[in-house]
C-alpha positions in Angstrom: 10.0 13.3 -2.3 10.4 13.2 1.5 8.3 12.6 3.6 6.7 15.9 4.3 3.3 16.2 2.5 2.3 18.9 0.3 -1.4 20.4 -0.5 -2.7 22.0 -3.0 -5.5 24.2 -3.0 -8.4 23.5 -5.7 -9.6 25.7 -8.1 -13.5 25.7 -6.3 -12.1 27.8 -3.5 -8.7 29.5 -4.1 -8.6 30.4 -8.1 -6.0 29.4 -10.6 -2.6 30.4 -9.1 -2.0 27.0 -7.5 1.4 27.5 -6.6 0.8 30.1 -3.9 -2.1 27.5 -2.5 1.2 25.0 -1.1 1.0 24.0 2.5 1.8 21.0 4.7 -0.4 18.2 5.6 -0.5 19.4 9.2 -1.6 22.5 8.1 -4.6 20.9 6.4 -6.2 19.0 9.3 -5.4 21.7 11.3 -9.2 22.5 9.3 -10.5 20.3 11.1 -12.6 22.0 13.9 -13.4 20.6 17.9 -16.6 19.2 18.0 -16.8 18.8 13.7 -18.3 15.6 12.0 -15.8 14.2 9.6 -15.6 12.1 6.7 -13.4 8.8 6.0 -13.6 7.1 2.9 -12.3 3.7 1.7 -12.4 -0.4 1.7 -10.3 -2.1 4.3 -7.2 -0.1 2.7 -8.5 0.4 -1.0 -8.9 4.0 -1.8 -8.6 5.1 2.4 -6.3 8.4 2.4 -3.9 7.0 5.0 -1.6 10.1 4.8 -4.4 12.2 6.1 -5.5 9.8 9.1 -2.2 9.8 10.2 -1.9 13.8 9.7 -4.7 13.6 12.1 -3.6 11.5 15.1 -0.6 13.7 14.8 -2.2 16.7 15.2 -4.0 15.4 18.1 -1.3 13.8 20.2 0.8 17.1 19.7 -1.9 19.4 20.4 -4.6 17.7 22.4 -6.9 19.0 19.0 -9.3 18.3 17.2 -11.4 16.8 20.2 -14.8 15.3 20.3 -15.1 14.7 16.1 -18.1 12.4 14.9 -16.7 10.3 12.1 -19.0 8.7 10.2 -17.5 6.1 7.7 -18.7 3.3 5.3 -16.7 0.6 4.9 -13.9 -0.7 7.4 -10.9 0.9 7.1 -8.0 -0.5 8.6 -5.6 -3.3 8.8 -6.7 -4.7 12.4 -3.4 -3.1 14.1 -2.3 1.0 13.5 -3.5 1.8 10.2 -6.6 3.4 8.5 -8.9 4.6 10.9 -7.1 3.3 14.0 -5.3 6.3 13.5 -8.5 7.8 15.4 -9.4 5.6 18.2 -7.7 8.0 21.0 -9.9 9.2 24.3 -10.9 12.7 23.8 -10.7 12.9 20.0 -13.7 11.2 19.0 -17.2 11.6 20.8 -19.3 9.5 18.5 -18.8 6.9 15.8 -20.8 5.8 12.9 -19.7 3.0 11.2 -20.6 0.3 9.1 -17.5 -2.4 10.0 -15.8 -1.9 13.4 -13.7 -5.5 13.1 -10.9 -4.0 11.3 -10.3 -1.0 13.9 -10.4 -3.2 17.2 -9.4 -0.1 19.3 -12.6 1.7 18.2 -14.4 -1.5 19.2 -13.1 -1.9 22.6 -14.1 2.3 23.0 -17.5 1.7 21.8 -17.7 -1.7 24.4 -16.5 0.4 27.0 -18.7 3.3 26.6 -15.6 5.9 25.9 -18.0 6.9 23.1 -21.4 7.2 21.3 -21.3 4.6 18.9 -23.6 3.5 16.4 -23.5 0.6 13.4 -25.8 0.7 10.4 -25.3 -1.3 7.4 -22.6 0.1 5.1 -24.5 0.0 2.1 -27.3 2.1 4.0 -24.4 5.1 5.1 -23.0 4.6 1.0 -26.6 5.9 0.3 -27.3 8.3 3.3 -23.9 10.1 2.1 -26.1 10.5 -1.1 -29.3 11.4 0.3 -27.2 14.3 2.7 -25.7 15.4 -0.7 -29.3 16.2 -2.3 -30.8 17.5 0.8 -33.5 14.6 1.2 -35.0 13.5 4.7 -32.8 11.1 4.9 -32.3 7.3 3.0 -35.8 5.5 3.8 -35.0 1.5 3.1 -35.8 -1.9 4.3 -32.4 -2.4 5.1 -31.9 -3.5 8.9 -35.6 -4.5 9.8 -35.8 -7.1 12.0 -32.2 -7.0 13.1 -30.0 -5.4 15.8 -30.0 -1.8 13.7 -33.5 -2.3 14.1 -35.5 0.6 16.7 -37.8 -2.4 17.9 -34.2 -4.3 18.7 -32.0 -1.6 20.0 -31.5 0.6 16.9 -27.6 0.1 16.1 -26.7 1.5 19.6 -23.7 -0.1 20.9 -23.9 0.9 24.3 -26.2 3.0 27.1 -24.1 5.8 26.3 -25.7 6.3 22.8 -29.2 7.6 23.2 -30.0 9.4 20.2 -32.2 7.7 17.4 -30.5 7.5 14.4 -32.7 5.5 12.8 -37.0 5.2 13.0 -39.3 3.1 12.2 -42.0 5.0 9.5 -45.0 4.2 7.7 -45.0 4.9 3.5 -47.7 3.5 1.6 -49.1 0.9 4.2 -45.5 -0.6 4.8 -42.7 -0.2 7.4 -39.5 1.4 6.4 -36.7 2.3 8.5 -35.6 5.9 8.3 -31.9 6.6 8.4 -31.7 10.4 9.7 -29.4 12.6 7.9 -26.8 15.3 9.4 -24.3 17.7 8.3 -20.9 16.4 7.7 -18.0 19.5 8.4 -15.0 17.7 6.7 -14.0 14.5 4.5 -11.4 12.7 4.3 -11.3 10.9 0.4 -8.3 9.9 -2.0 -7.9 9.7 -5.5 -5.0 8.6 -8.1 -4.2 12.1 -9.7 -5.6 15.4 -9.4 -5.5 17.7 -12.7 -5.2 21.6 -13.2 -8.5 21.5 -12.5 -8.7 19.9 -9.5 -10.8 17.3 -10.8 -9.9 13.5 -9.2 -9.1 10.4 -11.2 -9.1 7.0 -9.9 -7.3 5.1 -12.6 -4.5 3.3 -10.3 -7.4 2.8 -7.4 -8.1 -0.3 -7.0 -12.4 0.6 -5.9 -14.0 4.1 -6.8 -15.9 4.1 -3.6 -17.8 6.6 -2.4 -15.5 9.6 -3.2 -18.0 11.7 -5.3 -21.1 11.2 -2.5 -19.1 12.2 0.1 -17.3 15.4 -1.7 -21.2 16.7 -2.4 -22.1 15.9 0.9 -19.9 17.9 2.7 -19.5 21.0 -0.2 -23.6 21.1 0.3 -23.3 20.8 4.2 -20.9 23.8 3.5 -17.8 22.0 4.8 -14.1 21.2 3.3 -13.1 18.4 1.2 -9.5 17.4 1.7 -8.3 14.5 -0.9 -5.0 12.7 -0.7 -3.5 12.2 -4.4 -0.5 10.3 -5.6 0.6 12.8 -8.3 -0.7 16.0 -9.9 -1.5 15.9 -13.7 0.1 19.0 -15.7 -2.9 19.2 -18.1 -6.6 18.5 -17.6 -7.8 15.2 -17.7 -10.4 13.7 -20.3 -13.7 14.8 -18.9 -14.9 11.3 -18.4 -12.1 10.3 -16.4 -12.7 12.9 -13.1 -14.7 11.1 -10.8 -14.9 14.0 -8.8 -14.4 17.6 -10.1 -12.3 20.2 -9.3 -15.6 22.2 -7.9 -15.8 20.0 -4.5 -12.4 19.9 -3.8 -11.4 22.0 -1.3 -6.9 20.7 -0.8 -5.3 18.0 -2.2 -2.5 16.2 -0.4 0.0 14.5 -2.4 1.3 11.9 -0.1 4.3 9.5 0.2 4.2 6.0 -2.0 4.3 4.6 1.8 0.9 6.6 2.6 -0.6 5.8 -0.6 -0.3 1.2 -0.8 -3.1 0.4 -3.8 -4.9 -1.6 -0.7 -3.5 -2.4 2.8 -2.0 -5.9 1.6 -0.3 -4.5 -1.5 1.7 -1.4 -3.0 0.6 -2.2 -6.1 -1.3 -4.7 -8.3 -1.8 -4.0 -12.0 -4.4 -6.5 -11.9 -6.7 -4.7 -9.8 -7.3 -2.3 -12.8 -6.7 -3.6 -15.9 -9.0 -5.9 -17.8 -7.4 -9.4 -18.7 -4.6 -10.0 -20.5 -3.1 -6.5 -19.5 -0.6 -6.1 -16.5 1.1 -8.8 -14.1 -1.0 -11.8 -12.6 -0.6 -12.8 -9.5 -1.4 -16.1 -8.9 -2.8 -17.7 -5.7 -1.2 -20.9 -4.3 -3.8 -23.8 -4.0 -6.2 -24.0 -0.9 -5.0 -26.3 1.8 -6.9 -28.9 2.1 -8.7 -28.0 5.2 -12.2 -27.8 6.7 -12.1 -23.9 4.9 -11.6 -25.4 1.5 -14.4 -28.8 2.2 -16.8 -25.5 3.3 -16.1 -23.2 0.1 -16.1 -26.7 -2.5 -19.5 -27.6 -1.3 -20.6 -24.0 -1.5 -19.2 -23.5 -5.3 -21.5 -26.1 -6.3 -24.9 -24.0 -4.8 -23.9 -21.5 -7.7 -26.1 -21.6 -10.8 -24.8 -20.9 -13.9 -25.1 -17.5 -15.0 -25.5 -16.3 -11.1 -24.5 -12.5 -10.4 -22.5 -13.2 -7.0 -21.3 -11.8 -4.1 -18.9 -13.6 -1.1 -18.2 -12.1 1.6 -15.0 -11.4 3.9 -13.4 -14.5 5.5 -14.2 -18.3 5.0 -16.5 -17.3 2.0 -13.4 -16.0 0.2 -12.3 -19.4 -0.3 -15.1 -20.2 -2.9 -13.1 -17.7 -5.5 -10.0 -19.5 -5.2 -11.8 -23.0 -5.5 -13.6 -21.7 -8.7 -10.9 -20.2 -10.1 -9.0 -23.9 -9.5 -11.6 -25.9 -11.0 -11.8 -22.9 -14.3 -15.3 -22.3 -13.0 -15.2 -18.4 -12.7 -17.1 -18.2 -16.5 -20.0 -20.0 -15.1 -21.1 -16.6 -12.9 -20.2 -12.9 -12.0 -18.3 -12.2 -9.0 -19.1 -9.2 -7.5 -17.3 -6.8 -4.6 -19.9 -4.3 -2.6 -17.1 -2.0 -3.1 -17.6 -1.6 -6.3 -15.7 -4.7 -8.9 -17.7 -6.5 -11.2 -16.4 -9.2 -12.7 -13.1 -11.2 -12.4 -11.4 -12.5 -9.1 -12.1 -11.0 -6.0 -9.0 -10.7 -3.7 -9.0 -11.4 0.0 -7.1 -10.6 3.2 -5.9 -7.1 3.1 -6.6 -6.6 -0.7 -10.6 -7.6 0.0 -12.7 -4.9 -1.8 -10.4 -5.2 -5.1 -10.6 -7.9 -8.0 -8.3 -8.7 -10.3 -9.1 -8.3 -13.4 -13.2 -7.2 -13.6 -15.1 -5.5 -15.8 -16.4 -2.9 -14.1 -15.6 -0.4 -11.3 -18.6 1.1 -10.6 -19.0 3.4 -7.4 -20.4 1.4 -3.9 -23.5 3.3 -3.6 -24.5 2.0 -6.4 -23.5 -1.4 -6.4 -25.8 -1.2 -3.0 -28.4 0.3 -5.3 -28.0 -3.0 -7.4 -27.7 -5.3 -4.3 -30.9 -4.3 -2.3 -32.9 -4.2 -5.1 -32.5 -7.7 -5.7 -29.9 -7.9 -8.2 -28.0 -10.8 -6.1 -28.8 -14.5 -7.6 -26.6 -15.8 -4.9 -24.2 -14.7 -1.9 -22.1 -16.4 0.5 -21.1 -15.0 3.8 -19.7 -15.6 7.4 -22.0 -17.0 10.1 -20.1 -16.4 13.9 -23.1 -17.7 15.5 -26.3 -19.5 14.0 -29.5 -20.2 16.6 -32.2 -22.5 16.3 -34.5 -20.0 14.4 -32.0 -20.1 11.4 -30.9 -16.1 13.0 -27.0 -15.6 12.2 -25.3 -13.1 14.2 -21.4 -11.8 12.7 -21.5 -8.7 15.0 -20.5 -9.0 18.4 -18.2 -12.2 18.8 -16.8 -13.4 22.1 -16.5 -9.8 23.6 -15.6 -8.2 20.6 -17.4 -5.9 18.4 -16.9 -6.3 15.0 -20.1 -4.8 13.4 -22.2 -5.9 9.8 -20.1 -3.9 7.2 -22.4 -4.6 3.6 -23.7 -8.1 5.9 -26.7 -7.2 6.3 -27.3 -5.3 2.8 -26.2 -8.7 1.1 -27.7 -11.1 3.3 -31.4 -9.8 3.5 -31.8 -8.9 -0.5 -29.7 -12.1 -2.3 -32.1 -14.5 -4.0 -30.2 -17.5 -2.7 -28.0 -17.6 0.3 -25.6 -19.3 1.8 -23.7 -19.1 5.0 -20.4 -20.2 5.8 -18.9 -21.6 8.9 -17.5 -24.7 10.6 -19.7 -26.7 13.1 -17.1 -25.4 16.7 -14.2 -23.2 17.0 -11.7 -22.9 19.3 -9.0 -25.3 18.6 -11.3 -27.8 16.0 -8.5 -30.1 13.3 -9.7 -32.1 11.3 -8.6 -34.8 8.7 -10.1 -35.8 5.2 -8.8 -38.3 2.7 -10.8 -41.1 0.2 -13.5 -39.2 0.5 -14.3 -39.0 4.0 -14.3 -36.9 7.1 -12.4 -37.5 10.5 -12.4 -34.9 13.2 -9.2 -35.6 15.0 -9.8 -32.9 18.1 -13.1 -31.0 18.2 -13.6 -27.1 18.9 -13.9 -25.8 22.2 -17.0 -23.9 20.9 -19.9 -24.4 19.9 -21.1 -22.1 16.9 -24.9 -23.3 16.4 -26.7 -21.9 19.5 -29.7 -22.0 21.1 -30.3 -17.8 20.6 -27.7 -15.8 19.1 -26.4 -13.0 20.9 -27.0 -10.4 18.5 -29.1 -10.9 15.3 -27.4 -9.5 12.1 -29.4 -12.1 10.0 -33.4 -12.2 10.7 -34.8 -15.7 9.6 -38.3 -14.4 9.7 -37.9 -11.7 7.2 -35.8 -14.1 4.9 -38.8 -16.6 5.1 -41.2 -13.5 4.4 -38.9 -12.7 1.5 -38.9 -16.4 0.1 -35.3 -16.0 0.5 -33.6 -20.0 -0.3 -30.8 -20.2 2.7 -28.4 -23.2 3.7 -25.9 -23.0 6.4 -22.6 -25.2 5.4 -20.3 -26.8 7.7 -17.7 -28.9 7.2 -19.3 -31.8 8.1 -22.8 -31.0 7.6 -25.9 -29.2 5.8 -28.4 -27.0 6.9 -31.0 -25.3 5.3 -33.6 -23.1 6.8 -37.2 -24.1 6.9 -40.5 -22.9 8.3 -39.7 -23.8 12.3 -36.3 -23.3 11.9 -33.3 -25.2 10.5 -33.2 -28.5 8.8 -30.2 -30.9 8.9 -30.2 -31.9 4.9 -26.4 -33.9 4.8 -23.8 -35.0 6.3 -20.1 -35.7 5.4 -19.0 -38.9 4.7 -17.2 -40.6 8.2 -19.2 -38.7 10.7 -21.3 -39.9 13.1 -24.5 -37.9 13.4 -25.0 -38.2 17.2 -21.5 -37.8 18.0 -19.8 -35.6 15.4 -23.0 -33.1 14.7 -25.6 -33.6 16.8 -23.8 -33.4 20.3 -22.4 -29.8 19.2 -25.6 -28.1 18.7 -27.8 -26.2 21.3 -30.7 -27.3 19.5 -31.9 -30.1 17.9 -32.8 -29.1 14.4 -35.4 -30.9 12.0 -34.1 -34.3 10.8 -34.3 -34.5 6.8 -33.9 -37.3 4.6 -30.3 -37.4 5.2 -27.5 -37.6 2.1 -24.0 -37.8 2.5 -22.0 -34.4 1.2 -20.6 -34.8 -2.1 -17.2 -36.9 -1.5 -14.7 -34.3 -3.4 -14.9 -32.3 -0.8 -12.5 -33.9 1.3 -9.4 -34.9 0.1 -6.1 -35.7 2.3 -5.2 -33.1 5.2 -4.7 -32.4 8.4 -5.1 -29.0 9.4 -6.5 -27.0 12.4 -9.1 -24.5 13.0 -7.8 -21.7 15.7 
């Protein structure tokens, strides 16, 4: 195939002579109208229709159209650099953003910082649901998702900048509580992928590595009367098994069947059996050991907060470590590993490939695993902290003059039964050294990570106390844990001093526990630095 892509026209719209229905990618975002709301769906590079982003920016730097889109999207999607939705981050063809994770797409960031657009970020499990809630014509997705952080009205209500005036999101009394209100809109077009599309036009998602939120999305916009474009890999010449269409044939509007180079399984890899097959079917790719380095002394001593039998989720970055160190130690039996994007089960990959697993037991779809998650279904998470303050607040959104947003943070972190957050004591430069047990830090960060106030709160310490919620913050050379005035210091690594090494690098002075040493196999012999 080269590397013009075709579309075919589904069945819902165009009847059964599919071969007259052929047209070029171009053609098919040429649907998308000036001043539209549009679509995106996907997980860092799982399941996002890259041939159709790109098809896009195209159109746009050739024509000067489509100009001011909303695009409304879930999940991050993007590699950090060109791909995914940075595709989209151009002056002129976007006038206002809603998005769950920003950090991925830095160009969209440094748009929303500099006013270029409206810009709005509300947990990703909360726009999986209002997708839903848009599909069946409700007033909207009514949760306790977001109080009492930055998405809250009280606190700024998601907006990124003073360009972005309109409330999104209110504060409304059901049944003598306080719920936030998510307000719905139409959405004009989506953007979603799929494996294969049969005769039918019904999607399969058998080589995906996440099902996402494709079937939300495809209602929402065929009920907000708009078009639903999906990028494909192949076309099936007979109908599929009726269980296997995750979306059928009546929402789809085109289907674009894109290059191998526009369709990689996730941004990090082409393809990985592993992602979805159960085990003992398809090709393992095994990770190297950790380094032994303050990540790894931060994910051991997290592993060991796990209780047996725990349904678990760990987040993007330095909590991704504590798969790896169970799968090491043969520990992944002992619990479930989850993926908001959907896995349950197995190994959950990181970098590029995060939102996949190899090897789980389910797929479900990512509403619904937020359905699951916010509920309370979460025995334990571990997550990121950028910042913590002296109130036990944890802020992961705005970082150093960068906007990288919540994603499924704040989903996770205000519903999990026990949490624990991530994070060495500085950055900026920090190395440290471990061996016999003990702790050395040969050059010390430039910054200082525990703060006196955070600068944006993505975590709220006072509902997680009013939620009985069990939280410890872990370093690599000490233990937090929050408590009713804020946080408690509850152990520190073997070799540090605590008024050089800990408490000199704090804003605050926390509470002073009884005092234990953390458990000596966490450090073993390295040297390694932190950037």
């Amino acid at each position: 195939m080269t590397s013009t892509l075709w579309v075919w026209l589904g069945l819902s719209t165009m009847g059964n002579n599919i071969q007259d229905r052929l047209c070029t990618a171009d053609e098919a975002v040429a649907l998308v109208a000036d001043g539209g709301t549009l679509a995106s769906c996907g997980f860092v590079g799982a399941a996002h229709p890259e041939a159709l982003s790109a098809a896009l920016e195209r159109r746009f730097l050739n024509t000067g159209h489509p100009r001011d889109l909303t695009l409304v999207y879930a999940a991050g999607q993007g590699d950090g650099k060109s791909r995914g939705l940075n595709h989209l981050a151009h002056t002129g063809l976007l006038r206002r953003v809603i998005g769950g994770h920003w950090g991925l797409c830095p160009a969209l960031g440094r748009m929303a910082l500099a006013g270029a657009i409206e810009a709005y970020n509300f947990p990703q499990g909360v726009i999986c649901q209002l997708f839903r809630d848009i599909a069946a014509g409700r007033p909207g997705c009514i949760t306790h998702v977001g109080m009492g952080t930055f998405i809250d009205p009280e606190l700024g209500g998601g907006r990124l900048n003073s360009r972005t005036v309109e409330p999104l999101v209110e504060r409304v009394q059901l049944g003598g509580h306080t719920w936030l209100w998510y307000k719905p809109f139409p959405i004009d077009v989506a953007f979603i992928r799929a494996s294969a599309a049969d005769p039918h036009g019904g999607l399969l998602m058998d080589d995906e590595a996440i099902v996402g939120e494709v079937l939300q999305v495809a209602q929402a916009v065929r009920n907000s009367g708009g078009t639903v474009i999906a990028q494909v890999a192949r076309l099936l010449d007979a109908p599929a098994p009726p269980m296997h269409v995750r979306v059928p044939g009546i929402l789809v509007d085109r289907v674009v069947v894109a290059d191998r180079d526009d369709h990689w399984q996730t941004f990090g890899e082409t393809f990985n059996s592993a992602y979805c097959l159960p085990k003992g079917e398809g090709l393992d790719h095994p990770l190297p050991p950790m380094p032994a380095d303050a990540r790894r002394i931060i994910a051991t001593r997290a592993l060991d907060e796990i209780p047996d039998g725990a349904v678990v989720n760990l987040g993007i970055g330095m909590p991704e470590g504590i798969a790896r160190i169970a799968a090491e130690r043969g520990h992944l039996h002992r619990f479930t590993l989850t993926v908001e994007s959907g896995p349950i089960g197995g190994q959950p990959a990181g970098g590029l490939s995060f939102g996949a697993a190899s090897h789980p037991n389910a797929i479900i779809d990512q509403p619904s695993q937020f359905d699951f998650y916010d509920g309370g279904g979460l025995d334990f998470a571990a997550l990121g902290a950028g910042e913590v303050d002296s109130q036990g607040n944890v802020n992961v959104s705005s970082l150093g003059g960068r906007f990288v947003g919540v994603g499924g943070f704040v989903n996770i972190a205000q519903n999990a039964r026990r949490l624990v957050f991530c994070g060495t004591l500085t950055t900026g430069g920090l190395e440290v050294a471990s061996g016999a047990g003990k702790l050395e830090i040969v050059r010390e960060g430039a910054t200082r990570k525990f703060v006196r106030q955070v600068a944006q709160v993505s975590f709220s310490s006072a509902t997680a106390r009013a939620r009985g919620q069990t939280v410890h913050y872990i370093t690599e050379r000490a233990v937090f844990r929050l408590v009713d005035d804020g946080l408690e210091l509850i152990e520190v690594a073997p070799g540090i001093d605590l008024d050089r090494d800990v408490l000199r690098h704090l804003e605050f002075r926390p509470r002073i526990g009884d005092i234990r040493p953390m458990p000596k196999d966490c450090f073993l012999t390295s040297v390694a630095a932190i950037p």
